[in-house]
N, C-alpha and C positions, 0 to 999 in steps of 0.2 A: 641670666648668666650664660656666654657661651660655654659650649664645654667642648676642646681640641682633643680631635680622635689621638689615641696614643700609638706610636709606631716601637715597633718593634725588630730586635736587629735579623739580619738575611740571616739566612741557612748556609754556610761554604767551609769548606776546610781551610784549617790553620795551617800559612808554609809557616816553618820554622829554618833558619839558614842553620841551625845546630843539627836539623833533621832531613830536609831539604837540600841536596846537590843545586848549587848555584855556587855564584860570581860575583865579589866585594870589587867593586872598581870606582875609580875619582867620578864625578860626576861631572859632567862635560853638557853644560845645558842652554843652547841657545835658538829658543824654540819661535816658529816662525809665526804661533797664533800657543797662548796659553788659553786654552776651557778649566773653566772653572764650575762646582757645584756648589751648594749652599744648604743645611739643614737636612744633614744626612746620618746623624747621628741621633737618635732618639733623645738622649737626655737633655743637646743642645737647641732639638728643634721642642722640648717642653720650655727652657729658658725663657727661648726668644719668641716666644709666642708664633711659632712657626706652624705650620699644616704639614701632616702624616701623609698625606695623599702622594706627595712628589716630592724631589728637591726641586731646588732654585737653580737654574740654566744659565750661566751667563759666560764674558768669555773678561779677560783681565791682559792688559797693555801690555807687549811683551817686553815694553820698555821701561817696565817699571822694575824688571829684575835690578837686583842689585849687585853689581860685578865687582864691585873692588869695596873695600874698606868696611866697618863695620859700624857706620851710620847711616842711620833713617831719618833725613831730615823730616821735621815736624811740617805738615802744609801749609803756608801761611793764608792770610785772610784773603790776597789778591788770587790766589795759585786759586781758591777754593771756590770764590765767583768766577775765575773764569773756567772753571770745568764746569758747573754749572751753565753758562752762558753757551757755551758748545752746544747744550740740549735746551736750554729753553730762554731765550735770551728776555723775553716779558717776566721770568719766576727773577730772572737774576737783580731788574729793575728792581721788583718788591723788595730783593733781599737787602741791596746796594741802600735803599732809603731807612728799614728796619736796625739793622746790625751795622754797626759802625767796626766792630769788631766780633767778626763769626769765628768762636771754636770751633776745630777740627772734630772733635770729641773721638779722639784717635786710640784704636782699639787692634786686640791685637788675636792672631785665628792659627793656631799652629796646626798644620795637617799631612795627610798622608799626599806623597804625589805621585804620579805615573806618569813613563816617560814612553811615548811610543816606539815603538822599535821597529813598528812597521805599516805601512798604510795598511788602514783598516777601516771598512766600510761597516755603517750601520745594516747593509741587510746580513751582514757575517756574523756580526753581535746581534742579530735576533735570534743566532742559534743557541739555545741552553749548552748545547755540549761544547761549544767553539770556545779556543784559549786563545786571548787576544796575548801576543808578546808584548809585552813590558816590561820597566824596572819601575824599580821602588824607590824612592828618597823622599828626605824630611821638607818642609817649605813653611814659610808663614805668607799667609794673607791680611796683611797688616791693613787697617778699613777707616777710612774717615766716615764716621758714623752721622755727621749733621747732612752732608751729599747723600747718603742711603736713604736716610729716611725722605729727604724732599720728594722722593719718588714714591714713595709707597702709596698706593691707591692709582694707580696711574698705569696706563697700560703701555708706558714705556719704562714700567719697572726695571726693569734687567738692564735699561740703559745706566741709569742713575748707580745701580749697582758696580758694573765696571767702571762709571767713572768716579766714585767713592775708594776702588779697590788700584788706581793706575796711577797714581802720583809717583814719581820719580823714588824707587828703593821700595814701595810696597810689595814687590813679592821678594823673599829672602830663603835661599834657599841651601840644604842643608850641602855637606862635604862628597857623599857619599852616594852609589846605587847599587844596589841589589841587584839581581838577574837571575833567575833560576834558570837554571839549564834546558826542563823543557817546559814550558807554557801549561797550565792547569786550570781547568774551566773551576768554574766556582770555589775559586778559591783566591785566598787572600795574606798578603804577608800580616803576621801575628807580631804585631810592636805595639807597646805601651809609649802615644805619646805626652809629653810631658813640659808642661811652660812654666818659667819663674819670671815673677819680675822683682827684682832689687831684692833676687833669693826668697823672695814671698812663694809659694806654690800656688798656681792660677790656674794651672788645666791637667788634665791626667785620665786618658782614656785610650780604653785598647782597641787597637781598628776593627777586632769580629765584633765591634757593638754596632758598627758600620750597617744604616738600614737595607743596601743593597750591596750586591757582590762588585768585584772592579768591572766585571764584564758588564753590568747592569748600571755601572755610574759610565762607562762608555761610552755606553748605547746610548745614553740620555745624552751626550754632549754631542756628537755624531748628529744622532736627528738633530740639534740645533743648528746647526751648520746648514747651508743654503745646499752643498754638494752630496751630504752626507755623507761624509767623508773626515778621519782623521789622521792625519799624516804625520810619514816617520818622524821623530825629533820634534812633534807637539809636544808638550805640556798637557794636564790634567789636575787640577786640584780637587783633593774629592769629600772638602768640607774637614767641619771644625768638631770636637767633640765640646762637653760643657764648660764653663769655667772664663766666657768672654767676660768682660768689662759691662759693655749694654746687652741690659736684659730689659725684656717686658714680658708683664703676664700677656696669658692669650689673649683676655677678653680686651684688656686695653689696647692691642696691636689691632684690630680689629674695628673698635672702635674709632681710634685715630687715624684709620684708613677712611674713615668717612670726613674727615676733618680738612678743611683748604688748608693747604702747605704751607702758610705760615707760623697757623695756628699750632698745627702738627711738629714743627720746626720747636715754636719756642716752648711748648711743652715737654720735647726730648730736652732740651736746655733747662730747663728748672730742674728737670732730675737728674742731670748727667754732667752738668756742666761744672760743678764742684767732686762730682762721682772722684773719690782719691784713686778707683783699680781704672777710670781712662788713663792712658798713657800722658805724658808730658815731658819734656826737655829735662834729658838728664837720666831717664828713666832705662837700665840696661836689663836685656830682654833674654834670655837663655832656653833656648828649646833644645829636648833631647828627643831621639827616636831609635833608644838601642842599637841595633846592627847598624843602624843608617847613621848614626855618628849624634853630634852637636854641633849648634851654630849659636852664637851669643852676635847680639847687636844692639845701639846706642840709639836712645831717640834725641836728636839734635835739634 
């Protein structure tokens, strides 16, 4: 039996905006590259059968934000081969003969986001004491989970990931930003976030369970980057707490990493694909994140 090292969350001080000198403003987000992290909360990287070691690095299509209205359409079966076929067009032949009709198995990832306020370089973010400037707002990472897993075992993982997470309206984001007035190293806005669906309660976790500090989810997105570099008016998303739709034990995510991607495929499909908490048409989704407001949207 494997057994996943346990992580545990960073050491940083609580801002509190009721204690905290900052700035409640509209949020005005039109970011030229969105970074994204994955498995940064202990209780959700126990769920998902995730590793304690690191998070997951990847970066999510800036054109998937969602600017007007308050639907997410569903992906359909052609949208979903061809995002796949982008990255491997021999997996997408397999797929195209297998699935006549591939669910999306569409899930839903509410999180803390960070908005740059100023180019900022990873060797500045290697310094412990440096406050990188940012705001704070709500976001979902809304995830077509049967494209995520095609990837997994694959060392163009983090490919399949962004294009699981970029279909047109998967990032959705909240009303509001935060700004504290001046910049604080190790430290973190203290907000309880919070997902429903169809008033159901699906997620509820507070950001200091966060396994690294903002400065420390920065720094991991920055070295991903070819320049090392994160620029004003990027995007950051800095992961989910518990309470997704797909879960696997460790030892199974594991396992079916040694598995060809078909096989790996239709086994996510026998358990997931009737799963009632994936998403489906119809299905309206309401995330809160205290000082940072609410956002409700419709899966169409």
């Amino acid at each position: 039996m494997f057994k996943t090292p346990q992580a545990t969350p960073a050491v940083m001080r609580a801002l509190t905006p009721e204690r905290t000198p900052g700035k409640l403003l509209p949020l005005e987000l039109a970011p030229r590259q969105v970074h994204a992290l994955g498995l940064t909360y202990a209780a959700h990287i126990n769920e998902t059968g995730g590793e304690a070691e690191g998070p997951a690095v990847f970066t999510k299509d800036p054109a998937s934000l969602l600017h007007e209205g308050d639907t997410v359409k569903c992906p359909s079966h052609e949208s979903l081969l061809m995002a796949v076929e982008r990255l491997d067009a021999r997996l997408v032949a397999s797929l195209s003969a297998r699935f006549s009709s591939l669910p999306p198995l569409l899930d839903y990832e509410v999180e803390l986001g960070l908005l740059m306020l100023e180019d900022t370089r990873a060797a500045d973010l290697e310094r412990p004491g440096f406050a990188p400037p940012v705001g704070y707002f709500l976001a979902n990472d809304v995830t077509a989970r049967s494209v995520q897993v095609l990837g997994e075992g694959r060392q163009d993982r983090m490919a399949f990931w962004c294009a699981a997470k970029s279909f047109p309206g998967f990032m959705v984001a909240g009303p509001l930003l935060w700004v504290p007035d001046t910049p604080q190293a190790a430290a973190c806005l203290d907000v309880t976030l919070t997902l429903t669906v169809n008033g159901e309660l699906r997620q509820q976790g507070r950001t200091m369970d966060l396994i690294l500090s903002p400065r420390e989810l920065l720094l991991q997105a920055a070295r991903a980057t070819s320049s090392g570099l994160l620029e004003k008016g990027d995007a950051v998303l800095t992961g989910t707490p518990s309470g997704v739709a797909f879960t696997v034990p460790p030892w199974k995510r594991k396992v079916g990493a040694l598995l060809p991607a078909m096989a790996r495929l239709s086994a996510a499909l026998r358990t997931h694909a009737r799963n009632p908490r994936m998403l489906k048409p119809g299905d309206v989704v309401e995330m809160d994140g205290g000082v940072l407001g609410r956002r409700r949207f419709v899966i169409g």
